[in-house]
C-alpha positions in Angstrom: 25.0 18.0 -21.5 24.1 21.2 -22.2 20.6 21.5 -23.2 17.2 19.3 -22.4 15.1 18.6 -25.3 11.2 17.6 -25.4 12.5 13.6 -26.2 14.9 13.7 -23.3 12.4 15.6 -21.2 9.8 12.6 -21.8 12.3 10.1 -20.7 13.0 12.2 -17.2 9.1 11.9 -17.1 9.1 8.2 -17.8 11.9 7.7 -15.5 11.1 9.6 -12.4 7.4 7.2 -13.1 8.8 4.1 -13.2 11.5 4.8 -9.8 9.0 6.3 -7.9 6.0 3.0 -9.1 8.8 0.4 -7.8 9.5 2.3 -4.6 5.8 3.4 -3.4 5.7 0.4 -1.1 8.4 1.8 0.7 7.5 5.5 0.8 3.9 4.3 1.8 6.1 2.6 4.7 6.7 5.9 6.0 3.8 6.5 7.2 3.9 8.3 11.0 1.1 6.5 12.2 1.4 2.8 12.6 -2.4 2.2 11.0 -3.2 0.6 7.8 -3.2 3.7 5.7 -0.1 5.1 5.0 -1.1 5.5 0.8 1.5 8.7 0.3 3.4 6.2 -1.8 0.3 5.0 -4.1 -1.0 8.5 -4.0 2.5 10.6 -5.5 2.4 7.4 -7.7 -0.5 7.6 -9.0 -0.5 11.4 -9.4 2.7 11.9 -11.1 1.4 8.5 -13.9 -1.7 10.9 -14.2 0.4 13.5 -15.6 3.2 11.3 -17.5 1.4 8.9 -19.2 -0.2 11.4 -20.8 3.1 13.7 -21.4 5.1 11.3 -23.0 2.7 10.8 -25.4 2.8 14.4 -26.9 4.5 13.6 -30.3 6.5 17.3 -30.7 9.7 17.6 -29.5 9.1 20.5 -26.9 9.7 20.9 -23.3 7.3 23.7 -22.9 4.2 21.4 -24.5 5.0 18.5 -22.8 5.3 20.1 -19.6 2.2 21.7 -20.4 0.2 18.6 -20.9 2.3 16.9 -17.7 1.0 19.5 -15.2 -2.9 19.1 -16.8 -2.4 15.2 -15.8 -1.0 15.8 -13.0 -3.5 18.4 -11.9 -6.6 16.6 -12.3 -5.2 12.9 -11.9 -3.6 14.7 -7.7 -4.9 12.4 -5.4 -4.0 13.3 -1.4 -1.6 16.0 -0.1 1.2 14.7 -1.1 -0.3 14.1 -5.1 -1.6 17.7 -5.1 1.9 19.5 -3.9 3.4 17.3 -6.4 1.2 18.4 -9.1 1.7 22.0 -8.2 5.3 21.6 -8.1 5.4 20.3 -11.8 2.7 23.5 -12.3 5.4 26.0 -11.2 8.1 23.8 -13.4 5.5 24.3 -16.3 5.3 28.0 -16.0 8.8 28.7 -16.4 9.7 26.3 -19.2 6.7 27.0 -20.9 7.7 28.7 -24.0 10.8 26.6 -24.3 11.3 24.0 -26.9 14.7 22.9 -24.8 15.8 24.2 -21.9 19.8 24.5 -20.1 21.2 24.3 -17.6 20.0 27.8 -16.0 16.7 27.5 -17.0 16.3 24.0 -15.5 17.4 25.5 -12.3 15.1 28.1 -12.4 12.3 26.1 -13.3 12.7 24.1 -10.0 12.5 26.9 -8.1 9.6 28.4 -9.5 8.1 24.8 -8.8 8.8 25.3 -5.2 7.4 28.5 -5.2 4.1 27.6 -6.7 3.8 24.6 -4.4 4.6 26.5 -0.8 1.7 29.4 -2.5 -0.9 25.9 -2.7 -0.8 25.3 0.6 -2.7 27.7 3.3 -0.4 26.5 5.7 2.9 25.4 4.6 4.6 22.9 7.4 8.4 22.6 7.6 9.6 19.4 7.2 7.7 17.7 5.0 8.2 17.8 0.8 7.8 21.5 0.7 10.9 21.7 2.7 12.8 19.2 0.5 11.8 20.7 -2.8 12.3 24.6 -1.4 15.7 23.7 0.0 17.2 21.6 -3.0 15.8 23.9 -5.5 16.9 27.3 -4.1 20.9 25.7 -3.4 20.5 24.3 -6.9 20.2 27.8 -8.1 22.7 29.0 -5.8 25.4 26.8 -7.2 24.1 27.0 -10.8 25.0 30.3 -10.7 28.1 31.3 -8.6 29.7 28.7 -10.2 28.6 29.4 -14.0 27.5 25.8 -14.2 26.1 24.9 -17.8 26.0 21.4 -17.0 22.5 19.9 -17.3 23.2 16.9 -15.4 25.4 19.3 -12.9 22.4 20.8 -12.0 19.9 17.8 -11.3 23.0 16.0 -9.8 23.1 18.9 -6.9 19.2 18.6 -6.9 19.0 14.9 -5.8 21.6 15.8 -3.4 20.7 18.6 -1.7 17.1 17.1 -1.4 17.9 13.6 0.0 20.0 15.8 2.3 17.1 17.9 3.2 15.1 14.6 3.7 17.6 13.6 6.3 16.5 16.7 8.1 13.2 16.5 7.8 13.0 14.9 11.8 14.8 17.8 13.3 11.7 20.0 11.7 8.7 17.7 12.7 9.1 15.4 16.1 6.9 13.4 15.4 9.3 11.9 12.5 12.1 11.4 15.0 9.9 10.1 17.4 8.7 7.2 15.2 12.3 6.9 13.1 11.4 8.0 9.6 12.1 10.3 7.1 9.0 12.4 5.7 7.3 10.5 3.2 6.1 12.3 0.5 9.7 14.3 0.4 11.0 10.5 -0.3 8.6 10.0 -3.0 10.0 13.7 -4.2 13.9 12.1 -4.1 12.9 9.0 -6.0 11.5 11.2 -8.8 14.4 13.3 -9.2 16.7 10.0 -9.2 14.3 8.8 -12.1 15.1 11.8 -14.1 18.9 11.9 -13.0 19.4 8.6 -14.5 17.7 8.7 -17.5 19.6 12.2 -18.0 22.9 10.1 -17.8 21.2 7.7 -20.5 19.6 4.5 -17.9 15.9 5.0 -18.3 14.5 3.7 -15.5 11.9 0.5 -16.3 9.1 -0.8 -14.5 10.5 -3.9 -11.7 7.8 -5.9 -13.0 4.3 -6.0 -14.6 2.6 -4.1 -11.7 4.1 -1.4 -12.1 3.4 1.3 -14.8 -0.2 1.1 -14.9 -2.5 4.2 -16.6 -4.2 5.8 -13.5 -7.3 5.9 -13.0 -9.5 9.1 -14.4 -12.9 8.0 -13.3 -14.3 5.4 -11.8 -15.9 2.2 -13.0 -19.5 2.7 -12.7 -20.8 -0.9 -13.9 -22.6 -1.6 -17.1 -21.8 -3.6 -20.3 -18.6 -2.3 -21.2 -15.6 -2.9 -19.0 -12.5 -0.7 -19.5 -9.1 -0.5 -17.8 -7.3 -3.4 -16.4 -8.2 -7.3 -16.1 -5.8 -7.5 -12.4 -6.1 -11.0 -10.9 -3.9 -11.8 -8.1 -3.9 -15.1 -5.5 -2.8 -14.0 -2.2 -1.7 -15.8 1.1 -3.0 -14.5 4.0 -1.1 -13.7 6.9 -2.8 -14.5 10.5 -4.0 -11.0 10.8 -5.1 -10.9 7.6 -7.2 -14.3 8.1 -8.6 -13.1 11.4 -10.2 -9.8 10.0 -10.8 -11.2 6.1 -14.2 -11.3 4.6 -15.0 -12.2 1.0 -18.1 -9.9 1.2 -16.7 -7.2 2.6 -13.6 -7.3 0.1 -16.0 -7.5 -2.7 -17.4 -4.5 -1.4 -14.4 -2.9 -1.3 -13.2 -3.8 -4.7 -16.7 -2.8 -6.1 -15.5 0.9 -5.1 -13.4 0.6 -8.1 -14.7 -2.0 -10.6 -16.6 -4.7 -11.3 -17.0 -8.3 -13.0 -15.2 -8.9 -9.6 -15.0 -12.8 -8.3 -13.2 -13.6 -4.6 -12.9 -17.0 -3.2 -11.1 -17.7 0.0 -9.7 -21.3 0.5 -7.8 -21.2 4.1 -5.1 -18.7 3.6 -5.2 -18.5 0.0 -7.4 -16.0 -1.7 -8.5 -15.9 -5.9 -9.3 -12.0 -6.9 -10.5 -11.0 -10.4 -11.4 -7.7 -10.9 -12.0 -5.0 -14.0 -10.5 -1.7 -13.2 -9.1 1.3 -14.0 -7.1 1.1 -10.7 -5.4 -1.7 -10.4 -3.0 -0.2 -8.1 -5.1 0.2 -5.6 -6.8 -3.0 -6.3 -3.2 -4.1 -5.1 -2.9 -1.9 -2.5 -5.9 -3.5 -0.8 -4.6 -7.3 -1.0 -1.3 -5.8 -0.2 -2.7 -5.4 3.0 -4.3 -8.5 3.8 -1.3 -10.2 2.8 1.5 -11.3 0.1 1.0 -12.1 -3.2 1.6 -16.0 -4.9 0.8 -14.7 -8.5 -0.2 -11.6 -10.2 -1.3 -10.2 -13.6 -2.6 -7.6 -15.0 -3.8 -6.9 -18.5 -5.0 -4.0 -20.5 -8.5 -4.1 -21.8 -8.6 -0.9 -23.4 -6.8 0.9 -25.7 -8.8 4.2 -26.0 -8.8 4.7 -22.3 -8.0 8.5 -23.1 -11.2 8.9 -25.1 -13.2 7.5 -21.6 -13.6 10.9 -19.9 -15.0 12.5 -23.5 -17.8 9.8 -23.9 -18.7 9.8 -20.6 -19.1 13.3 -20.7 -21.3 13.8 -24.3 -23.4 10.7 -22.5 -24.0 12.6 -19.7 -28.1 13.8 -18.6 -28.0 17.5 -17.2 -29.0 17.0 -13.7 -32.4 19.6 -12.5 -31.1 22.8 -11.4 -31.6 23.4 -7.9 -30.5 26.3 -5.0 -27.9 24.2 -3.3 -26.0 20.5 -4.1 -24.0 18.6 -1.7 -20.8 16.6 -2.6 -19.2 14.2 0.0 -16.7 11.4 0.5 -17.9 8.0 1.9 -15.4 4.9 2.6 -18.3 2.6 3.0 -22.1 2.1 1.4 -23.3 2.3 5.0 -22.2 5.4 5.4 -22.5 6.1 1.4 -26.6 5.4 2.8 -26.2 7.9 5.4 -24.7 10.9 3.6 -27.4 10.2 1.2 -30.4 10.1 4.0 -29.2 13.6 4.9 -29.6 14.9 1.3 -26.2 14.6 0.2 -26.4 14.6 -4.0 -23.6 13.1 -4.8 -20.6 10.6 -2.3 -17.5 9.7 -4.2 -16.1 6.6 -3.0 -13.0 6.9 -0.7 -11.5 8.2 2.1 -8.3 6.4 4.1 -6.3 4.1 1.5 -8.7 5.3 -1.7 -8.3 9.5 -1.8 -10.4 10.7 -4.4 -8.5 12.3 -7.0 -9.2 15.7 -8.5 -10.7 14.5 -11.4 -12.9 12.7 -9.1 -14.1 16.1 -7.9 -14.7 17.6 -11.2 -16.7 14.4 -12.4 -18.9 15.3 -9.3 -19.5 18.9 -10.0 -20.2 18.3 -13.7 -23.3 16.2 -12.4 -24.7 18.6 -10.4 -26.3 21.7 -11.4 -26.4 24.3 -8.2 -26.1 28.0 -7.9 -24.3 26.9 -4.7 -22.2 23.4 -4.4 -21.0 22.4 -1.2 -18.3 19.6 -0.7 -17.4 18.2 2.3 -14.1 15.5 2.0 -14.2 14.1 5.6 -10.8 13.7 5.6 -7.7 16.0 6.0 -5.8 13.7 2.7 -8.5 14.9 0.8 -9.0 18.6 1.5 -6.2 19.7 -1.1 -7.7 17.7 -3.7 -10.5 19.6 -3.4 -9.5 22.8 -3.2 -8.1 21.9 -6.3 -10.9 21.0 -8.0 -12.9 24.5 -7.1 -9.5 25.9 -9.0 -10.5 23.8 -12.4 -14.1 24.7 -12.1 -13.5 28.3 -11.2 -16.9 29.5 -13.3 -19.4 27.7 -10.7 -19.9 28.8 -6.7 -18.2 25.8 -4.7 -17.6 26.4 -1.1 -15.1 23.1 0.5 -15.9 22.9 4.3 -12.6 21.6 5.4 -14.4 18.1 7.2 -11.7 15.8 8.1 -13.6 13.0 9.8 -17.0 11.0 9.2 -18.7 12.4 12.3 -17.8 16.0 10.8 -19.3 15.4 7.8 -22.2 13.6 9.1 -22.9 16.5 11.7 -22.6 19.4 9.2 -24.9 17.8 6.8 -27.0 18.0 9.5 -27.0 21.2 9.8 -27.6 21.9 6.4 -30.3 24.4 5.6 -32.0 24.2 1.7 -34.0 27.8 2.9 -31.2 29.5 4.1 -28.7 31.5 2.0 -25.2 30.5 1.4 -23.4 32.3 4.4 -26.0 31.4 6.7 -25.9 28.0 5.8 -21.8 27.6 5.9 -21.4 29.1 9.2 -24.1 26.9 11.1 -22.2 23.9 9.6 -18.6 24.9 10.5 -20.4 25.2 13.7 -21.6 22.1 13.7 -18.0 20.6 12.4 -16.4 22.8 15.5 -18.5 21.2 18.3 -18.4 17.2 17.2 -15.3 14.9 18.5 -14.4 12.0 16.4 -12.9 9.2 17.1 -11.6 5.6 15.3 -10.5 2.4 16.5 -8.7 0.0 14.2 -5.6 -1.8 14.5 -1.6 -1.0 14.1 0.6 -2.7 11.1 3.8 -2.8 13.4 5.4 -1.8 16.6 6.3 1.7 17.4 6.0 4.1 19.9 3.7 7.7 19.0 3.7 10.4 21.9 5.4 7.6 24.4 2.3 5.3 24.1 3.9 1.7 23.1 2.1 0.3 20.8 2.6 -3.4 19.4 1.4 -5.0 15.9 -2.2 -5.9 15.2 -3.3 -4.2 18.8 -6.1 -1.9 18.4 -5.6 1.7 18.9 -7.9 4.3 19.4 -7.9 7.7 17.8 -9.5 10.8 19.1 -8.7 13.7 16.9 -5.4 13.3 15.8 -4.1 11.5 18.8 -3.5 7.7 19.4 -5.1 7.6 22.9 -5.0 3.9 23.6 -3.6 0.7 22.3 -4.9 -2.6 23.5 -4.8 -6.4 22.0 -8.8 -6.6 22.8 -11.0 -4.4 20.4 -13.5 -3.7 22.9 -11.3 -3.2 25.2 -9.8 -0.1 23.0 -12.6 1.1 22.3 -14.2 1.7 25.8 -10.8 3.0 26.7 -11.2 5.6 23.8 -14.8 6.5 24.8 -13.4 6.8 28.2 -11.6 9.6 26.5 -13.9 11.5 24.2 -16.9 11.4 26.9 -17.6 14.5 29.5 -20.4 15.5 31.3 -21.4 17.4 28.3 -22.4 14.6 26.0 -25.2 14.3 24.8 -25.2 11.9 21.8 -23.2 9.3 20.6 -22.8 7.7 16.7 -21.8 4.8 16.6 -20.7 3.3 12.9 -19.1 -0.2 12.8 -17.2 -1.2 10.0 -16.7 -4.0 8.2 -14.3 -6.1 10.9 -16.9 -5.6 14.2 -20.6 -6.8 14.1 -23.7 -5.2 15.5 -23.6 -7.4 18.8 -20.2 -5.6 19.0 -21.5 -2.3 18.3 -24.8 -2.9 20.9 -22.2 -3.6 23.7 -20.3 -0.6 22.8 -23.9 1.5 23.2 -24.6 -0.6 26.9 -21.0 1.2 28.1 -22.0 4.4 26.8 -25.3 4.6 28.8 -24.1 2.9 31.9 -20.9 5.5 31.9 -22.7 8.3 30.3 -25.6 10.4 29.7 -26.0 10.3 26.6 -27.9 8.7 24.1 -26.1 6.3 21.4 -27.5 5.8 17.6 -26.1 2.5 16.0 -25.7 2.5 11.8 -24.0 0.0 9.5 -20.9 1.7 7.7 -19.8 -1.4 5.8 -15.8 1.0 6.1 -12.8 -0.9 5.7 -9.7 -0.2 8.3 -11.9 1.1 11.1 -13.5 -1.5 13.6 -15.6 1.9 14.7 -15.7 5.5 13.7 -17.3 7.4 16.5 -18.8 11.1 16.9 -19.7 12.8 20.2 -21.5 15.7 20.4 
């Protein structure tokens, strides 16, 4: 095969989508840390159906224009680290192939590395081992041996692609311990693979298909918001709970959760068996959360809207200019208690998310496009969400929007704090990065499988505690983890203590948490509702 045309092109897209859909349970598998959040899987998923759905729909036969309207999906549809690199690989890929209507052999090869490029230039800090390293090492010996070899082969080329990045992958432990340490591969480098398999086989004429109905849904652009119409997906699912699942499940609290992403939602637990109807426009995340209260009996899922690509347009000509103000603040929540919080502290806007739900780009744009600030401030509590961000300031270049790089609750929380309306902009950022500097965080919540991080052992559904980025302690009693952890994160220079249960520990919980912290300490403990999922407790220290 010596040339790539738009209608093959679209079928790579299609491909890669549908391999990397069936197999983002296993790459979310990867996950290093043994909690109930690895999401790299759903997130690259999610990211790259952003992009594709919308690519394969471009009628001409072009690989420049469909690669252009690929990397706008993927752009604003990137949801977590791993979705943004993704989307800026497929940026770079875009750039060189964008004036082509096919493209060969040389120019595919070239188009990979300029991908790479692109990607490492996103990050501020590039890390080896991870998918940067997979997609700069297959790409650069993929143009090595494209061209000392005179290869004109299309399916040559992407052939030594997958190769030399699944061999890369295989290296990724030697670059990062903590991979070797825990046995895996890097995750969103795995998601990377699967892509490039999608597009090898449908080059060799096996489209790949979705494994079954779940699978190739439309991503979300926005999020449901209530009212009379419903758009997206009808996903109802009956789930069996496994023992962990029915110790820590909740109908309320996973109404609550599902509300983050739809509505007309019914749940009715009977023993082990659960009933979920919900209207969304992410039903793989609707998924992803009874995925992790257990296995599914029966599933379905059915479009209720065919002009879902017209939903982004109406929403904007409906939308009411917000008052123009000095300063706006935009923030990530995982819970309404804390949602409440963010809000009390003059926060304008919280997008839903945070571990399991990263916000995607789009997400970020909705927000700025409802405030209207000389000065917009966001703050995305979470180092999965930072990129996306970033990203977003990218597609709104025209308005001032400062990202304080907040990667807990507690940071968030403390610089909004700090947050001066009077003050000018540099003023007001540097007392809050202060503020973000000088508060420890930590989270308790509970492992999904035996490992061993750092030489702590840790054993399914203990509870671990966090501080920072360090599993500190693992213990089967709650309580007894988090004491352990506060035993930790407590000095002599404490002064106060937040304390946020979530929606597995109760306020009785939470009150004896506060007694240990004023017996053991000096300081002083505030107790507040969070209503998050996967942490028991988030805790700040300052």
């Amino acid at each position: 095969m010596e040339r790539i045309s738009g209608k093959l092109f679209k079928d790579m897209l299609a491909s890669g989508m549908n391999n990397l859909t069936n197999h983002s349970a296993e790459v979310d598998s990867l996950n290093v840390f043994p909690v109930p959040d690895g999401d790299t899987g759903t997130n690259m998923s999610l990211t790259f159906s952003s992009g594709v759905n919308d690519a394969i729909k471009v009628e001409e036969d072009h690989v420049g224009k469909v690669a252009k309207v690929l990397s706008r999906g993927l752009l604003m549809g990137a949801r977590g680290n791993s979705g943004v690199i993704t989307s800026q690989i497929f940026r770079g890929f875009f750039q060189s192939v964008e004036q082509l209507e096919d493209m060969d052999a040389l120019q595919l090869a070239q188009a990979l590395v300029n991908g790479s490029r692109v990607a490492y230039r996103a990050v501020m800090r590039p890390v080896e081992g991870t998918i940067l390293t997979v997609v700069r090492e297959a790409a650069d010996y993929t143009y090595a041996y494209t061209v000392t070899e005179e290869i004109t082969d299309c399916i040559k080329v992407m052939e030594k692609m997958v190769l030399e990045a699944n061999e890369s992958l295989l290296r990724t432990p030697e670059l990062l311990p903590v991979l070797a340490e825990v046995g895996v591969v890097d995750s969103g480098g795995k998601g990377l693979c699967i892509i490039l398999e999608g597009f090898l086989s449908a080059m060799k004429g096996e489209v790949i298909a979705p494994s079954n109905d779940a699978s190739s849904y439309d991503s979300a652009q926005t999020k449901i918001e209530g009212g009379e119409e419903e758009f997206g997906f009808c996903t109802e699912f009956i789930l069996h709970l496994t023992p962990t699942g029915i110790k820590h499940f909740s109908e309320e609290d996973f109404k609550n959760e599902l509300a983050t992403i739809g509505n007309s939602i019914v749940c009715v637990q009977d023993d082990d068996l659960v009933k979920v109807h919900v209207h969304t426009l992410e039903p793989q995340t609707a998924i992803k959360m009874g995925k992790r209260r257990g296995r599914f009996i029966k599933l379905k899922i059915e479009n209720m809207q065919e002009q879902h690509d017209n939903i982004l347009e109406k929403e904007e000509e409906e939308e009411v200019v917000a008052e123009h103000k000095k300063y706006a603040i935009i923030t990530v929540a995982p819970g309404k208690g804390i949602d409440a919080m963010f809000k009390e502290l003059r926060a304008d806007i919280v997008v839903g998310g945070g571990q399991t739900m990263n916000p995607s780009t789009e997400d970020f744009v909705s927000a700025i496009g409802k405030v209207n600030a000389d000065h917009i401030i966001i703050l995305p509590n979470n180092s999965n969400i930072v990129l996306a961000a970033n990203q977003a300031c990218q597609v709104c270049e025209d308005k001032d929007i400062h990202v304080l790089p907040t990667k807990t609750i507690p940071q968030g929380l403390s610089a909004c704090i700090m947050f001066n309306p009077e003050v000018d902009i540099e003023d007001n950022l540097a007392e809050m990065q202060e503020a973000i500097d000088h508060v420890k965080s930590g989270e308790v919540t509970y492992a999904i499988k035996d490992t061993t991080y750092e030489g702590l052992e840790i054993k399914k559904d203990e509870y671990m505690g966090i501080f920072g980025k360090a599993i500190v302690v693992s213990d089967p009693d709650m309580m007894a983890s988090t004491k352990a952890l506060l035993d930790k994160m407590l000095d002599e220079d404490s002064e106060l203590v937040t304390l946020i249960y979530g929606d597995t520990a109760t306020l009785e919980q939470a009150e004896e948490i506060a007694e240990y912290i004023e017996d053991t300490s000096d300081a002083e403990v505030e107790i507040h509702e969070g209503n998050q999922p996967v942490y028991s407790f988030i805790i700040g220290v300052e």
